[in-house]
Backbone atoms as SQL, in Angstrom:
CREATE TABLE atoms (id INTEGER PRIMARY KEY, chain TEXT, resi INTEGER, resn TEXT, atom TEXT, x REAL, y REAL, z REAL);
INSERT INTO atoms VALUES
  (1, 'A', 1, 'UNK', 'N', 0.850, -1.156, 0.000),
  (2, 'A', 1, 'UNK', 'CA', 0.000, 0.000, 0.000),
  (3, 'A', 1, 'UNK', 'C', 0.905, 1.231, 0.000),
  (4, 'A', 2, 'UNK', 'N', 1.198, 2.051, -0.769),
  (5, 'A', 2, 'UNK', 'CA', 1.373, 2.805, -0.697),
  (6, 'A', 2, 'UNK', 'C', 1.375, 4.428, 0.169),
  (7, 'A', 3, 'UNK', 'N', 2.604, 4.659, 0.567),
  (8, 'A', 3, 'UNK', 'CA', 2.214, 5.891, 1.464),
  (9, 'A', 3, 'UNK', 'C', 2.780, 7.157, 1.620),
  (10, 'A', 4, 'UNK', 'N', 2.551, 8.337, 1.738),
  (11, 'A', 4, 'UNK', 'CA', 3.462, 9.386, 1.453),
  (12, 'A', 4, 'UNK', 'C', 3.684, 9.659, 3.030),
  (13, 'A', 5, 'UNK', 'N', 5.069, 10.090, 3.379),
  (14, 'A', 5, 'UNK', 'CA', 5.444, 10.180, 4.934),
  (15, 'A', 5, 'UNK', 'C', 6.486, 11.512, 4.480),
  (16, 'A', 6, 'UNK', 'N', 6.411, 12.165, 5.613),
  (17, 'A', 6, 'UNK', 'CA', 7.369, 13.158, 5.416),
  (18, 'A', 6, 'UNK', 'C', 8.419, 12.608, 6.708),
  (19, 'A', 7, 'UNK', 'N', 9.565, 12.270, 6.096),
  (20, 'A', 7, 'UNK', 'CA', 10.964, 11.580, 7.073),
  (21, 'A', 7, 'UNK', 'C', 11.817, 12.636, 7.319),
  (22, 'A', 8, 'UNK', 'N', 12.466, 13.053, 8.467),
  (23, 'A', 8, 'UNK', 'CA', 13.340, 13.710, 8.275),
  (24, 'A', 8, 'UNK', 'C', 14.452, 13.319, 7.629),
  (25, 'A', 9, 'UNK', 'N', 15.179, 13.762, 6.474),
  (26, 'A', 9, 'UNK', 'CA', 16.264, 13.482, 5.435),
  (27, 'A', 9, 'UNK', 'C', 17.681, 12.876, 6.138),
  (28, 'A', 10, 'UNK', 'N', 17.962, 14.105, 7.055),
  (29, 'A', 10, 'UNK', 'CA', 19.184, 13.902, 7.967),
  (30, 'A', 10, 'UNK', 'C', 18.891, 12.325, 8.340),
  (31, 'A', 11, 'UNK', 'N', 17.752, 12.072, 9.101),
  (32, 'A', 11, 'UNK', 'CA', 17.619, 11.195, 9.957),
  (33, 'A', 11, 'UNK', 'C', 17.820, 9.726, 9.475),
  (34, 'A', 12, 'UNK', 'N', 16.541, 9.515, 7.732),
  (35, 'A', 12, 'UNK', 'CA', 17.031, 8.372, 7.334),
  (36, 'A', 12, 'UNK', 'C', 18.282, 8.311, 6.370),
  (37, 'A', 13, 'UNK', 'N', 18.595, 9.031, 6.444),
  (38, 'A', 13, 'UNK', 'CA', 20.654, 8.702, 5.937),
  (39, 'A', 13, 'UNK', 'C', 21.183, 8.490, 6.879),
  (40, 'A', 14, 'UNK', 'N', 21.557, 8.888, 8.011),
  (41, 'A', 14, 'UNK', 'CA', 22.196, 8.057, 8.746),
  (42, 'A', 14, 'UNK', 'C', 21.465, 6.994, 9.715),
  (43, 'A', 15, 'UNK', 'N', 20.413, 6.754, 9.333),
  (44, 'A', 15, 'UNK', 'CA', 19.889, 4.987, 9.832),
  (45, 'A', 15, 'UNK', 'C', 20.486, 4.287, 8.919),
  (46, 'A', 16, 'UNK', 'N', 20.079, 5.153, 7.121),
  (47, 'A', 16, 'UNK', 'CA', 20.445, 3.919, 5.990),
  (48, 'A', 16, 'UNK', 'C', 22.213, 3.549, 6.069),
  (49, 'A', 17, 'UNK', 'N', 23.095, 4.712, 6.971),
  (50, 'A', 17, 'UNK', 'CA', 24.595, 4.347, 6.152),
  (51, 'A', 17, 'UNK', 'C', 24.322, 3.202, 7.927),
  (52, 'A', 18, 'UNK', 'N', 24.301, 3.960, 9.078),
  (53, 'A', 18, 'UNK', 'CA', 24.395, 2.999, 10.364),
  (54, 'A', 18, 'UNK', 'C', 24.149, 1.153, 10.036),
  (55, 'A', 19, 'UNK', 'N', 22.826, 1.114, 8.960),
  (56, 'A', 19, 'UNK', 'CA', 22.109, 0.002, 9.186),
  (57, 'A', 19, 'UNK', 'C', 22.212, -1.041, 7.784),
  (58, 'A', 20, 'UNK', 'N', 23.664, 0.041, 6.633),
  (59, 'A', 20, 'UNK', 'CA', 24.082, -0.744, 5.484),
  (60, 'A', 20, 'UNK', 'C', 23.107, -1.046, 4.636),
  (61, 'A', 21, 'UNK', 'N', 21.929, -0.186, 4.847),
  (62, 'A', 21, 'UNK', 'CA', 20.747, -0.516, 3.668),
  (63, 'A', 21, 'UNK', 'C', 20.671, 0.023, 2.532),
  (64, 'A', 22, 'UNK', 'N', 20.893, -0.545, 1.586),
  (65, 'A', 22, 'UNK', 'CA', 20.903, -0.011, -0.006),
  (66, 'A', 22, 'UNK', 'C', 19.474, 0.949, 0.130),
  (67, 'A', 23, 'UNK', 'N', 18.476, 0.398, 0.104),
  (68, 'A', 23, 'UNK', 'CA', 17.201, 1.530, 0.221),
  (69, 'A', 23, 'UNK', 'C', 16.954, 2.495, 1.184),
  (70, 'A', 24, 'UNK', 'N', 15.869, 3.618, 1.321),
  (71, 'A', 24, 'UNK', 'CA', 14.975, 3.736, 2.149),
  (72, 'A', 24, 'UNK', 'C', 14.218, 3.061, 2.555),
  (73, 'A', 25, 'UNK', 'N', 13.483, 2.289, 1.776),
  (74, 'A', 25, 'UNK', 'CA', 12.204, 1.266, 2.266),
  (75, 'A', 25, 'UNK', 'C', 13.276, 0.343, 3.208),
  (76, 'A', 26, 'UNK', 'N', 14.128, -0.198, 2.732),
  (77, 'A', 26, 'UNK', 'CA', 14.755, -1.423, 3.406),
  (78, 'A', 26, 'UNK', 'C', 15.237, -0.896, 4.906),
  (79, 'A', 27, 'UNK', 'N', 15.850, 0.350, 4.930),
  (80, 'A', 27, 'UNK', 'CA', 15.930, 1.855, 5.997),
  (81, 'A', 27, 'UNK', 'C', 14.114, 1.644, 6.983),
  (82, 'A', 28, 'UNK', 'N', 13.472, 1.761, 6.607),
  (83, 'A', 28, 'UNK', 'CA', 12.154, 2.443, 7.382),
  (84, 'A', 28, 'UNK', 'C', 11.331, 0.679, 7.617),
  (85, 'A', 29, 'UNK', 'N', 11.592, -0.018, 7.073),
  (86, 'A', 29, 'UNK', 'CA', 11.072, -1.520, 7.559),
  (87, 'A', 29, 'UNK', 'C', 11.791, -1.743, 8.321),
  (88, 'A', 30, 'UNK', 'N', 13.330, -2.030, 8.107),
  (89, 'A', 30, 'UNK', 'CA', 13.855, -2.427, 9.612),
  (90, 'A', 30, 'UNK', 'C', 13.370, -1.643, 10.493),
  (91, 'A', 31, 'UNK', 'N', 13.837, -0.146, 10.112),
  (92, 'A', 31, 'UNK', 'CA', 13.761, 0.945, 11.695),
  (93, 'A', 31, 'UNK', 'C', 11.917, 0.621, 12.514),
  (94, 'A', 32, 'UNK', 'N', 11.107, -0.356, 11.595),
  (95, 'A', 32, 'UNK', 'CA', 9.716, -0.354, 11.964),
  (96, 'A', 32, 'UNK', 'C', 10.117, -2.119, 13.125),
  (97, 'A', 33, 'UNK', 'N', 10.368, -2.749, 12.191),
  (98, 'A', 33, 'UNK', 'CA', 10.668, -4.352, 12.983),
  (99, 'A', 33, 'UNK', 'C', 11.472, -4.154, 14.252),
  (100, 'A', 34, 'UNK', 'N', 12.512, -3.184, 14.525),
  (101, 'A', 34, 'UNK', 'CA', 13.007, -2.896, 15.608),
  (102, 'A', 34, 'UNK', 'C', 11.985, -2.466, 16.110),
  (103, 'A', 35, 'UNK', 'N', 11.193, -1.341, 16.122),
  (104, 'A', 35, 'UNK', 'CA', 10.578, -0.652, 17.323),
  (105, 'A', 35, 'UNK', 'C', 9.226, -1.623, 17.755),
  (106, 'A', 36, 'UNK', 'N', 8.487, -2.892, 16.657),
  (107, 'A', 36, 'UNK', 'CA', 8.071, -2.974, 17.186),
  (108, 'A', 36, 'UNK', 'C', 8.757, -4.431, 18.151),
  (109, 'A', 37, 'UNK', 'N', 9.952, -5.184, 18.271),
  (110, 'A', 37, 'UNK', 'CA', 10.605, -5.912, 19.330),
  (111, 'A', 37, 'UNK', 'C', 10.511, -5.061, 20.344),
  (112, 'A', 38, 'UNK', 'N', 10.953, -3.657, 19.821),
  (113, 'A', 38, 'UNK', 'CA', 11.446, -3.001, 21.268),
  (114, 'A', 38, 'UNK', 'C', 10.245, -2.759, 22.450),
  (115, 'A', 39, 'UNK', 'N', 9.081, -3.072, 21.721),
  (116, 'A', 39, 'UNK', 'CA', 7.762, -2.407, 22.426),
  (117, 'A', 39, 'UNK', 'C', 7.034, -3.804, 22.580),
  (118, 'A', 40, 'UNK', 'N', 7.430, -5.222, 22.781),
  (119, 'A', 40, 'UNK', 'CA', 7.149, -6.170, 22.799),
  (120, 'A', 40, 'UNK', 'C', 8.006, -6.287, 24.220),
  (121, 'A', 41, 'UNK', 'N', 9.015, -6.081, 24.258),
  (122, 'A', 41, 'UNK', 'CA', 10.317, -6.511, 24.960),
  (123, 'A', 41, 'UNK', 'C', 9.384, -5.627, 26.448),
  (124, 'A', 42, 'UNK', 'N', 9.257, -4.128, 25.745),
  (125, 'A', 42, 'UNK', 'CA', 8.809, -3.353, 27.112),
  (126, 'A', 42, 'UNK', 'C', 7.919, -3.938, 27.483),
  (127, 'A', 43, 'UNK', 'N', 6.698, -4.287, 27.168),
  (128, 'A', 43, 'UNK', 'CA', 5.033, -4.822, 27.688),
  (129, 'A', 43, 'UNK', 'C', 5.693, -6.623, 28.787),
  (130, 'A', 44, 'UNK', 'N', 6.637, -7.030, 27.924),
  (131, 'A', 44, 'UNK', 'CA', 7.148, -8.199, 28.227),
  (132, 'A', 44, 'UNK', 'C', 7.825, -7.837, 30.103),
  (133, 'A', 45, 'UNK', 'N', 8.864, -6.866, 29.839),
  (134, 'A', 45, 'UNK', 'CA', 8.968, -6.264, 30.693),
  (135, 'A', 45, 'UNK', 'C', 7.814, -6.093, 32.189),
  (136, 'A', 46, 'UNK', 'N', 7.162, -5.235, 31.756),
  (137, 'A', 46, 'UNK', 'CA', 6.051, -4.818, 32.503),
  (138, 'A', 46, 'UNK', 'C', 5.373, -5.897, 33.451),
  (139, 'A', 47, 'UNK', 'N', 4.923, -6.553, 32.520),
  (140, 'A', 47, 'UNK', 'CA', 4.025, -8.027, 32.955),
  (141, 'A', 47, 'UNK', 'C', 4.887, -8.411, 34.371),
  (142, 'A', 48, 'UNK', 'N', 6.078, -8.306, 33.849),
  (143, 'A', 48, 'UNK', 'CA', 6.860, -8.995, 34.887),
  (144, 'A', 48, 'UNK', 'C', 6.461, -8.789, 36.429),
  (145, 'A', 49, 'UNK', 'N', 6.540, -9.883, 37.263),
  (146, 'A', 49, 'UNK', 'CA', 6.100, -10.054, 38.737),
  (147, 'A', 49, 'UNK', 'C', 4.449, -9.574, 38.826),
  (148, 'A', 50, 'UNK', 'N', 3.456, -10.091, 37.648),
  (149, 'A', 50, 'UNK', 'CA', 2.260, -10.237, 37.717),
  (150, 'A', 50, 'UNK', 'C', 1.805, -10.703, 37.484),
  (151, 'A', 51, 'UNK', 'N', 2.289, -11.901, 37.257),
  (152, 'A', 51, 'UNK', 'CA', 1.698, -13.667, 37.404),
  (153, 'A', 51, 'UNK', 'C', 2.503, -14.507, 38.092),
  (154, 'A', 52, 'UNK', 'N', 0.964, -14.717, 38.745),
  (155, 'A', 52, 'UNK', 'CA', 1.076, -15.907, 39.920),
  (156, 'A', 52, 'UNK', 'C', 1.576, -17.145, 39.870),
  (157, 'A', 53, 'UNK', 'N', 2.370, -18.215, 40.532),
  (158, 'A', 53, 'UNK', 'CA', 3.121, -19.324, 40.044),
  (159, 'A', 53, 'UNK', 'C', 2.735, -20.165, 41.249),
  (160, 'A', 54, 'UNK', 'N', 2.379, -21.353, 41.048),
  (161, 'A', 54, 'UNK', 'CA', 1.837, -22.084, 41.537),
  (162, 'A', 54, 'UNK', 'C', 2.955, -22.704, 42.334),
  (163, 'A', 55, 'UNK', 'N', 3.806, -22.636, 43.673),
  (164, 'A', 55, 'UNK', 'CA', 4.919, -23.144, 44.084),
  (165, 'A', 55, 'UNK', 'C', 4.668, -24.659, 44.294),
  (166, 'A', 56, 'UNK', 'N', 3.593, -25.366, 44.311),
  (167, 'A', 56, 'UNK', 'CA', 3.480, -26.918, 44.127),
  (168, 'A', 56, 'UNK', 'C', 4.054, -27.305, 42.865),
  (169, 'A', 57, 'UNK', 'N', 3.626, -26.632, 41.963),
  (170, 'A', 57, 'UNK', 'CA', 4.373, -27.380, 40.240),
  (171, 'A', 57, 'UNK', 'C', 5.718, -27.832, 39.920),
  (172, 'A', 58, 'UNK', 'N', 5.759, -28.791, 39.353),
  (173, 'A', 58, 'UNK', 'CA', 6.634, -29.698, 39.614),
  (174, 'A', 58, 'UNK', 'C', 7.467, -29.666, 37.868),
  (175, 'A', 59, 'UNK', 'N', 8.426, -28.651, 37.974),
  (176, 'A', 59, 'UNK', 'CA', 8.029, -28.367, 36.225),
  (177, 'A', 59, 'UNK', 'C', 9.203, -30.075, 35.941),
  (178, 'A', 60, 'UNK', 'N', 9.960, -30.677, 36.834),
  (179, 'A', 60, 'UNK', 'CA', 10.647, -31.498, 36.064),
  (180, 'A', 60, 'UNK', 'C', 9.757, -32.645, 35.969),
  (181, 'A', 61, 'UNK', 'N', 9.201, -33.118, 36.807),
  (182, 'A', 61, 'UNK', 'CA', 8.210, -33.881, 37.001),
  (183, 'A', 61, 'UNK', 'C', 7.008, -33.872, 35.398),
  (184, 'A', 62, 'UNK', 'N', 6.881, -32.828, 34.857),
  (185, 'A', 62, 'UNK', 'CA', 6.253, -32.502, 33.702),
  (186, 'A', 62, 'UNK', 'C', 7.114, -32.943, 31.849),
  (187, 'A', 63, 'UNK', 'N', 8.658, -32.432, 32.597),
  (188, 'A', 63, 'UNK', 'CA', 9.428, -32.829, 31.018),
  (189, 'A', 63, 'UNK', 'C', 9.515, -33.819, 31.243),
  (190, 'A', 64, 'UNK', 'N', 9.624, -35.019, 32.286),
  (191, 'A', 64, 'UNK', 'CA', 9.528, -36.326, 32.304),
  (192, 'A', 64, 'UNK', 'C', 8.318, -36.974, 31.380),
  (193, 'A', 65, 'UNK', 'N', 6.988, -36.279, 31.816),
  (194, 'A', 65, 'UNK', 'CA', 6.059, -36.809, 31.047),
  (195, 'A', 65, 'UNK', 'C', 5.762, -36.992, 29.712),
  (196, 'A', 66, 'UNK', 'N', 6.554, -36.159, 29.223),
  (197, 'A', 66, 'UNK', 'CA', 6.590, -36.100, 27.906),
  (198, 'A', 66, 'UNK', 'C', 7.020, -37.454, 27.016);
């Protein structure tokens, strides 16, 4: 789909020389696949120490079963 974006110039030249990308597009997809790990990683983050763990579970007791 097509889209018109106004980028700052400065900005994607030095992502494209930093990140060795012959394109812009190839420039603005990575710089997109990073941010969204990076905002996976944070929520991942977050969650953290807000689930409950059952201290009976027996996790070796489980790869045995397999």
């Amino acid at each position: 789909m097509p889209t018109n974006l106004h980028i700052d110039s400065d900005l994607l030249e030095q992502a494209k020389r930093l990140g060795h990308h012959r394109t812009k597009r190839e420039t603005v997809d990575e710089a997109l696949r990073e941010y969204i790990q990076y905002r996976k990683r944070v929520q991942a983050a977050d969650a953290f120490g807000t689930i409950d763990f059952d201290p009976a579970y027996d996790y070796k007791k489980m790869r045995n079963a397999r």
